[in-house]
N, C-alpha and C positions, 0 to 999 in steps of 0.2 A: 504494500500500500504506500503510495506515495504521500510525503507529512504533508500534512493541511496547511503551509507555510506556504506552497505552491499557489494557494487560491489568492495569495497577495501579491502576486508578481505584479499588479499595479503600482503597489505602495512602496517597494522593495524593488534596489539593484540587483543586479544577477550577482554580484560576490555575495550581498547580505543572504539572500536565498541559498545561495551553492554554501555559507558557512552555518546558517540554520541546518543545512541538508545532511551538512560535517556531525554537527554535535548529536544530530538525531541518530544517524549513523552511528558513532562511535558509542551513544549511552543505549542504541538502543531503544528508545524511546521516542513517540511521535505524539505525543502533547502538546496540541498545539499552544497552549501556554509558555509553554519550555521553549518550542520554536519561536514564538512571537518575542521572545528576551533576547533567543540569539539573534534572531535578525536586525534587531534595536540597537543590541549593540555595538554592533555591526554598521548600520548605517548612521547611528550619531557620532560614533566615533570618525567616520567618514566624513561629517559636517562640521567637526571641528570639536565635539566635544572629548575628555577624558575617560567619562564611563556612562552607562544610563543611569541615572536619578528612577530609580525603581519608585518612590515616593510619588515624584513628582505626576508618571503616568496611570500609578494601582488605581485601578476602578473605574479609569475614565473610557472614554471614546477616544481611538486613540485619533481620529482625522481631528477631533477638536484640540485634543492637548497638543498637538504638531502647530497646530493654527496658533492656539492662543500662546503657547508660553515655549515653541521653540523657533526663534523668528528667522533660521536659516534653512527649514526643514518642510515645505509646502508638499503635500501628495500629490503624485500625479492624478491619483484618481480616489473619486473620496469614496470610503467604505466606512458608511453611515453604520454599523452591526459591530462593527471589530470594538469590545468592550476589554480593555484588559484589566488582569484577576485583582483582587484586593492584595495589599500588599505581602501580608500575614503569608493566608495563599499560595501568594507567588512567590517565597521565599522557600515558601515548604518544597513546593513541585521543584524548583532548581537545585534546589541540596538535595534533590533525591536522588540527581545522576551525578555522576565519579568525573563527569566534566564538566564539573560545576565545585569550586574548593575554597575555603576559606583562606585568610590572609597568610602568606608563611605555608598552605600547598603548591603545587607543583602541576596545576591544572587550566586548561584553554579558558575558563572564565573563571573568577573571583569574585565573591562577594563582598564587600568589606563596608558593613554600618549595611545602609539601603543603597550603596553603588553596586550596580555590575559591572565589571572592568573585562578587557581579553586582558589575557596574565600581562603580553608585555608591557601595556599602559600601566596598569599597574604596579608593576614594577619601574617603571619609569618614575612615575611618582613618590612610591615610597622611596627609592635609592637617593632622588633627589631631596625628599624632605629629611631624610636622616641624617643627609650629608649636609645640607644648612641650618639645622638645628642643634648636631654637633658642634660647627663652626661658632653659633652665636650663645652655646649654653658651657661652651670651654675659655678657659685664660689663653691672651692672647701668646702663644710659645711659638715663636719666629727667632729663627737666624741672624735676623735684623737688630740688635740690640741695639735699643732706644733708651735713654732715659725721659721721656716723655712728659715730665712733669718737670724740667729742668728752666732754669733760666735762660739755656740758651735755646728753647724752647721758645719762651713768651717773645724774645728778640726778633727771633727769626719769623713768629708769626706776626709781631710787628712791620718788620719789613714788605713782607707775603700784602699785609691787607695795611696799609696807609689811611685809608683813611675808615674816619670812626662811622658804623653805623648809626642810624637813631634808635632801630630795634635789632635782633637779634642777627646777627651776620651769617647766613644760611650757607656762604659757602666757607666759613672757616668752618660753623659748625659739620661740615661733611667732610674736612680736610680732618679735622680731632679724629672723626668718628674713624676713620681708617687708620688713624696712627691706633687708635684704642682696638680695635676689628680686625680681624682679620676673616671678616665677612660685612661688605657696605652696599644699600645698596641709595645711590643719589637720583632722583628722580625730581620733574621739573619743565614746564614748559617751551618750547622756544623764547629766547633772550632771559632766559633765565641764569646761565653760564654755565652749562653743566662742563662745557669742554674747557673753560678759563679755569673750572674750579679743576679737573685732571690731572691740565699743565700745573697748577700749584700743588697737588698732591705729591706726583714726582717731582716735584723740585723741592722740595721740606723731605719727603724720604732722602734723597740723595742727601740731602744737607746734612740731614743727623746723621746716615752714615759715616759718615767722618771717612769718606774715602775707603770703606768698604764695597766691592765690585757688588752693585743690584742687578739681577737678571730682570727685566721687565717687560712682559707681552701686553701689545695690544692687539683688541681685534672687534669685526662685527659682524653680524652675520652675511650682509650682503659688501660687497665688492667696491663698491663707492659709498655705503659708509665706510668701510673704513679708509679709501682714499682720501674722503671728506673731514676725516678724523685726522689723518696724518695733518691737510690743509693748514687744518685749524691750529694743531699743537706747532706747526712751524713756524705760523705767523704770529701766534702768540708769545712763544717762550722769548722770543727777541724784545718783549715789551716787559719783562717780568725783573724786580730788581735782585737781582744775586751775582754772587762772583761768574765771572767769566769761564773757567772749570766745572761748575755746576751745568748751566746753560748747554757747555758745550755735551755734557755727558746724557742731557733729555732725549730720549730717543723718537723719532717719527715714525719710523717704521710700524707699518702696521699692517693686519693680515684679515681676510674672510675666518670664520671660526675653525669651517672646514679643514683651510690651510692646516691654521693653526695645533689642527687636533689631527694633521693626518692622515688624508682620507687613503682608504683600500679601498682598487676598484671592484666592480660589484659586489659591494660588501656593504651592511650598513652600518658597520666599526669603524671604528678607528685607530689608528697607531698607539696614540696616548689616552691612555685608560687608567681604572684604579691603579691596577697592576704595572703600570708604566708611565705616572704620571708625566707631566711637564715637569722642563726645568725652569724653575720660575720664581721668586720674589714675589713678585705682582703682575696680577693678571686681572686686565683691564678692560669689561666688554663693554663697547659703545653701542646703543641701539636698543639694549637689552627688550622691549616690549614685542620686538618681530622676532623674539626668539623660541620656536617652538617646546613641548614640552621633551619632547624625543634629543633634542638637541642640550637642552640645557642640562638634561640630566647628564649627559654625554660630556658635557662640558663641564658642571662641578664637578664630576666625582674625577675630570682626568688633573683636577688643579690639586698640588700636595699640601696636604693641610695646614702645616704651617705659614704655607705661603698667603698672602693676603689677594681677594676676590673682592672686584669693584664695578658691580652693577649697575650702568649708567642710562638712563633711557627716563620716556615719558607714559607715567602710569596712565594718562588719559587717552594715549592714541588709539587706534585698532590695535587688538591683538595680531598675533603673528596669524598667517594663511593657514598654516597647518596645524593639529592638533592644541589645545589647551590656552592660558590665557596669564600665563608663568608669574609674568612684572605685576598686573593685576593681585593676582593670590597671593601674592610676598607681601604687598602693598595694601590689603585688607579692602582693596577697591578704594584705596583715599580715606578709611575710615581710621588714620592713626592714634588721633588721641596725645597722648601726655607722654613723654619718656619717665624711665625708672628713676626713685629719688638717688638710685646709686650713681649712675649715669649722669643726670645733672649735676648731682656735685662734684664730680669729679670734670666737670664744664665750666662749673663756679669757681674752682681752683684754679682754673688755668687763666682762664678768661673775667672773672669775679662778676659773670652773670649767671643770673637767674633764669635756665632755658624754658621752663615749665610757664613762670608768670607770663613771660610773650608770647607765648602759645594762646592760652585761655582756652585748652581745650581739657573736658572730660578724659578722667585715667579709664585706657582701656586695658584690660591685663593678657597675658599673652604666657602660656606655659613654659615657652622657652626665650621669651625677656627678646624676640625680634624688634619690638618697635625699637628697640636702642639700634640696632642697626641702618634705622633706614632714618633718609631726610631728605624732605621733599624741600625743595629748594623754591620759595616765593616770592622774591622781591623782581621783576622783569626790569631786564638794563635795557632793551630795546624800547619797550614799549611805553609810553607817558602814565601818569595813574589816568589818564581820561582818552586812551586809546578808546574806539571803538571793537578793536580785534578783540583788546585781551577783555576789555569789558564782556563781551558777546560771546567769547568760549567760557568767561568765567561762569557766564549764565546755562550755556549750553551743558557745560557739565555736570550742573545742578539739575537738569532736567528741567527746566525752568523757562518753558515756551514764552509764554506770556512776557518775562522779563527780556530771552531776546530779541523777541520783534517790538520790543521798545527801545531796545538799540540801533537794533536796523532802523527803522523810522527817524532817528536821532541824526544817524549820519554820521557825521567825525570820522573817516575812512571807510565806512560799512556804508551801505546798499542796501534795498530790497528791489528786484522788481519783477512784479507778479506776472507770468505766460502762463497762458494755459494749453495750446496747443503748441506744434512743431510747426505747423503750417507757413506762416512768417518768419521762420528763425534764421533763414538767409540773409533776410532786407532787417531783422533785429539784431541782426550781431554785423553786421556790415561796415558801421561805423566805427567799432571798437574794435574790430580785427584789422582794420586798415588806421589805426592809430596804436595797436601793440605790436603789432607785426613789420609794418612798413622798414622802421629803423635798420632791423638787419637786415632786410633784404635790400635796403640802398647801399650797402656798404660791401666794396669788395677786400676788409681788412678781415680775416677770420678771427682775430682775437675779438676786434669789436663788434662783430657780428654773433657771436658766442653771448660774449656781454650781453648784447641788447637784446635778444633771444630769450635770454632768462628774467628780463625783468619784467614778464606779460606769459602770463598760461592761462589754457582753459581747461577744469579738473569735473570729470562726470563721476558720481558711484556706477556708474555701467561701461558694458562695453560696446552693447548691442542697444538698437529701438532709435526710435527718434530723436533722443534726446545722448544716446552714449557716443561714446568717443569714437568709435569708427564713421558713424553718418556726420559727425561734427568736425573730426577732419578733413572728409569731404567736402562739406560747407566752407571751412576755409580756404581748402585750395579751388573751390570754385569763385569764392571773391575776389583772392589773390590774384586768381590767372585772368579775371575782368579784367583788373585793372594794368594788367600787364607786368606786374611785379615778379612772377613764378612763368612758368609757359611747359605747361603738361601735357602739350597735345601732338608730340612728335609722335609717338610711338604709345599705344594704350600697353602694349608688356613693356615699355620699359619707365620704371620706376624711379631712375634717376633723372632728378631736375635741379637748377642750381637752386637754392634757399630751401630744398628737401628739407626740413629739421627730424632728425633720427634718435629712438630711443635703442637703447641696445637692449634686450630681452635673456640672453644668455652669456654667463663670463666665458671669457679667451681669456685664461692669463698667459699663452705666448703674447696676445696683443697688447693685455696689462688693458681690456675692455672692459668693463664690466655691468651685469644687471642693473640697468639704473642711470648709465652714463650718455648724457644729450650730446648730440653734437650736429653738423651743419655740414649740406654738400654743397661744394663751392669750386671756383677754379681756384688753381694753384696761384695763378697771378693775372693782372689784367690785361696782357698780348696774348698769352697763349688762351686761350676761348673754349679749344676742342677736348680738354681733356679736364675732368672731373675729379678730385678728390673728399672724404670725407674728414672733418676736422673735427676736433677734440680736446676739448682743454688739458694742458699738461701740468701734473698735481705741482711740477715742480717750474711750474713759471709758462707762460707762452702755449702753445697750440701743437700737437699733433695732426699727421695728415696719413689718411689711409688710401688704398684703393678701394672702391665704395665694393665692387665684389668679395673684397675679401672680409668683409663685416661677417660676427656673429650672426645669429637670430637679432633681428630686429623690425620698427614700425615706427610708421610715422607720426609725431607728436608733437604738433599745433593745438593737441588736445589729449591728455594723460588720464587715467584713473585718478581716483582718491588713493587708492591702495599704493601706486605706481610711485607716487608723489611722494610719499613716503622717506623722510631724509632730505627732500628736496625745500626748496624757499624760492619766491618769487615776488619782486616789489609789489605787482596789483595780478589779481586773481578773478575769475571768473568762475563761478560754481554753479553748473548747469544741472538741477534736481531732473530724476523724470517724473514726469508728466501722472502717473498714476505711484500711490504708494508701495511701497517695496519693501520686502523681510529683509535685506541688505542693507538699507538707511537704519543706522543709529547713532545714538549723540555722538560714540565714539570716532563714527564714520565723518559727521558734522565736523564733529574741533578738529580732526585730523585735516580737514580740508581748510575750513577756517584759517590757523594757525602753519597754511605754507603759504599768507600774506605776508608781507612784508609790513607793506603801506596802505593798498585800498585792496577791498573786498570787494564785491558784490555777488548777490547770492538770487539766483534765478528758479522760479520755482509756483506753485502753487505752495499757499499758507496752511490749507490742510495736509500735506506730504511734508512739507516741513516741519510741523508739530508734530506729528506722527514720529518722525525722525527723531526726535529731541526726546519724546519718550520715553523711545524704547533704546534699553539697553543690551549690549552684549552679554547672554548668559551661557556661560561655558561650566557644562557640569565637570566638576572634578573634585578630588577631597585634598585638596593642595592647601586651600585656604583655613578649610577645618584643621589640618596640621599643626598651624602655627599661629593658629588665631582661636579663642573661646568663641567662639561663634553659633 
């Protein structure tokens, strides 16, 4: 008899059915209860979550719990009848077959609390909570010896921060927390300084070494962050005051995480593992929120423990594409609360303030004492206090509709303005793409045309429909080539035109390309006309030139994702909602798009699809956050 899991090939991919087909198989059993858990978990894991929240679906319909409370997971076809069992139940029936084991067995699914996990999410997760809970509930025992409470201490942080706050200085406090840690993690929006506070980290480590050799990795998960990361530490440390031996000893170098961990081909290990850690000091990941849970776990357990671990990213962006919601669940979702009274005063000594009173937040308690390791970094060096950007993500993160379309309305760099169809979106974007665009395509200097390039995007949360990034680069180069600017009509297969703007989609590190990296097809110079090259900003000063065949994976990008954007900044921005509301729009998605303005926004859209968005949050089941938070 074929399992009744079969009657759902509507609502279920073909792996989730062929791995339901597995466990029935193996236990022997065709329940469709029991099937209905494996397929689940199976296919949420698939959509980004850790495990099933068994809680969350006992008893209900399950078309409606997909609808209402999993907002990346829509049916293809609804099956009004599919009731799943009451919790109790459904606990019973899964413990009853031999593949199905509780925490610490050795079996294809896990139960642990009301999650059901496949073993190796699970295992993901616990290795990785064990191993930063260790980190934050141990004395910090590093190679590094510091006297850290010294006089030459307080001088040296003198130097580092000149001038005095009025409230509590958020990047020395993350600089303390790593000399005190050797587990940090600093979080923090754009122009908040997470990469100025970095370059001060290492250069106060180095310092108090006293001229002991620091091994020190950095890295991020994608290819151009971490070139973006080197950018930043080079132009920085040159502005920073210390002796000229320190400075020159700050390293840039920096690597993909991959790199950095080793990769073996068709393999999904790594070189450097528990067993094999890194050699390393300090190990520094930039980006940290696009970092999966597969990864990350892969990534503390390959760091050696006494080495110090420095989690840098923005707890409010999107989570990472694949599995879990990592920075989030360390981060309590932004819910931190008060640090320990041990922790503050040992702040109070160094610095002789008081970190708890500037806060004015509620003590939240935490079993293994994490909130001393994390610090979200608040004061924005970019932005004025009466920015509209930071005003309007600040609202947006609150879920707080109402308050951001009273910024939008207000104005001060923010926009609103209402479309409801696609229909006109040619003759309404016509004016502002021939005033963002125009610049580089008059320019036959590629440095400056890179320049001017970046300081004008248009970012869709789609790829597809009238309103996503494929029909909207269309739109543009259909402007464009009106007006004579581009001229796309030599050849419909060929694809190169001079002012192309190209995203690279796959790393080359022979090319030293990477996911992520914009660049511009242009001539070599202004006599020769007939031959084409593609340019590229070089991390270390000036422009690379390709031949345009020999690019990675890539597309054209007059118009980017939200997702795409990611790591990216642009002076004024366009944010093109679609037209109908979407399981994909979340606040998360909102500030991520928001906050790659520089200077002006404006956000295009229906006011119901925008509220909608504002809403709704990303929720990624996993027991990552129960770990390390009472929750």
């Amino acid at each position: 008899m074929e399992p009744a899991i079969s009657e759902y090939s509507g609502l279920f991919n073909s792996i989730d059915i062929r791995f339901a087909n597995f466990i029935a198989k193996i236990s022997k059993n065709n329940d469709p209860d029991i099937l209905l858990g494996a397929a689940l978990v199976s296919n949420v894991t698939g959509g980004g979550d850790v495990c099933l929240n068994l809680a969350l679906f006992a008893g209900r319909e399950l078309t409606e719990t997909y609808k209402a409370e999993s907002a990346q997971k829509i049916p293809l076809i609804a099956y009004p009848e599919i009731i799943c069992p009451e919790i109790s139940e459904w606990r019973k029936k899964l413990f009853s077959i031999s593949a199905v084991g509780r925490p610490g067995d050795y079996c294809p699914l896990i139960i642990d609390a009301d999650r059901l996990y496949l073993y190796r999410y699970w295992e993901y997760e616990k290795k990785l909570a064990d191993s930063i809970q260790k980190r934050v509930s141990q004395q910090l025992c590093s190679k590094i010896c510091l006297n850290i409470e010294s006089e030459f201490l307080k001088q040296t942080l003198k130097r580092l921060f000149p001038e005095k706050e009025e409230r509590t200085d958020w990047q020395r406090l993350a600089l303390l927390n790593v000399l005190f840690n050797n587990f940090t993690v600093i979080t923090g929006g754009p122009g908040t300084g997470k990469t100025t506070v970095v370059t001060k980290i290492i250069t106060i480590l180095l310092t108090l070494a006293k001229g002991k050799k620091l091994k020190i990795l950095m890295a991020a998960p994608t290819g151009k962050a971490a070139a973006r990361l080197s950018e930043s530490i080079t132009d920085f440390k040159e502005k920073i005051d210390c002796p000229a031996h320190i400075r020159d000893a700050i390293p840039t170098d920096t690597f993909t995480i991959h790199r950095m961990l080793g990769t073996i081909s068709h393999s999904p290990y790594f070189r450097h593992n528990s067993d094999n850690p890194l050699s390393a000091d300090i190990v520094i990941i930039d980006e940290a929120s696009m970092v999966d849970l597969p990864l990350m776990s892969k990534l503390v357990q390959a760091v050696p423990e006494e080495a110090r671990l420095v989690l840098v990213g923005d707890k409010d962006q999107l989570a990472s594409v694949e599995s879990g919601a990592v920075l989030g669940d360390i981060c309590n979702r932004g819910n931190l609360g008060s640090f320990s009274d041990k922790f503050a005063n040992r702040i109070k000594k160094i610095t002789g303030e008081n970190i708890n009173d500037t806060l004015d937040l509620q003590h939240i308690s935490s079993s293994y004492s994490i909130r001393d390791s994390i610090v979200d970094l608040k004061k924005n060096y970019r932005f004025s206090g009466k920015s509209g950007i930071e005003e309007l993500s600040r609202y947006v993160n609150k879920g707080d509709a109402e308050g951001a379309f009273s910024v939008l309305k207000k104005g001060n760099g923010v926009k609103w303005r209402a479309i409801d169809t696609g229909e006109n979106l040619q003759n309404n974007l016509k004016e502002l793409v021939l005033e963002g665009f125009s610049g580089f395509l008059k320019t036959d200097d590629p440095d400056e045309a890179i320049a001017k390039l970046n300081a004008f995007k248009i970012l869709s949360p789609v790829k597809k429909g009238p309103f996503g990034v494929f029909f909207l680069n269309e739109i543009v180069e259909q402007i464009l080539s009106g007006e004579d600017l581009i001229k796309t009509e030599h050849s419909p297969a060929d694809q190169w035109y001079r002012g192309r703007p190209v995203l690279i989609t796959r790393n080359d590190y022979n090319l030293k390309l990477f996911n992520g990296d914009i660049g511009i097809i242009m001539h070599a110079d202004v006599v020769n006309r007939n031959e084409l090259y593609a340019f590229f900003p070089d991390p270390s000063g000036g422009v690379r030139r390709f031949l345009p065949w020999l690019l990675p994976d890539h597309e054209t990008v007059f118009a980017m994702t939200v997702h795409k954007s990611q790591g990216s900044e642009f002076d004024n921005v366009i944010m093109i909602l679609p037209e109908k509301d979407n399981p994909i729009l979340t606040r998360e998605l909102i500030y991520t798009g928001i906050t790659r303005a520089r200077e002006n926004l404006t956000i295009w859209g229906r006011e119901a699809v925008l509220k909608a968005a504002i809403s709704r949050r990303i929720e990624r089941a996993s027991g990552l956050r129960e770990a390390f938070w009472d929750v």
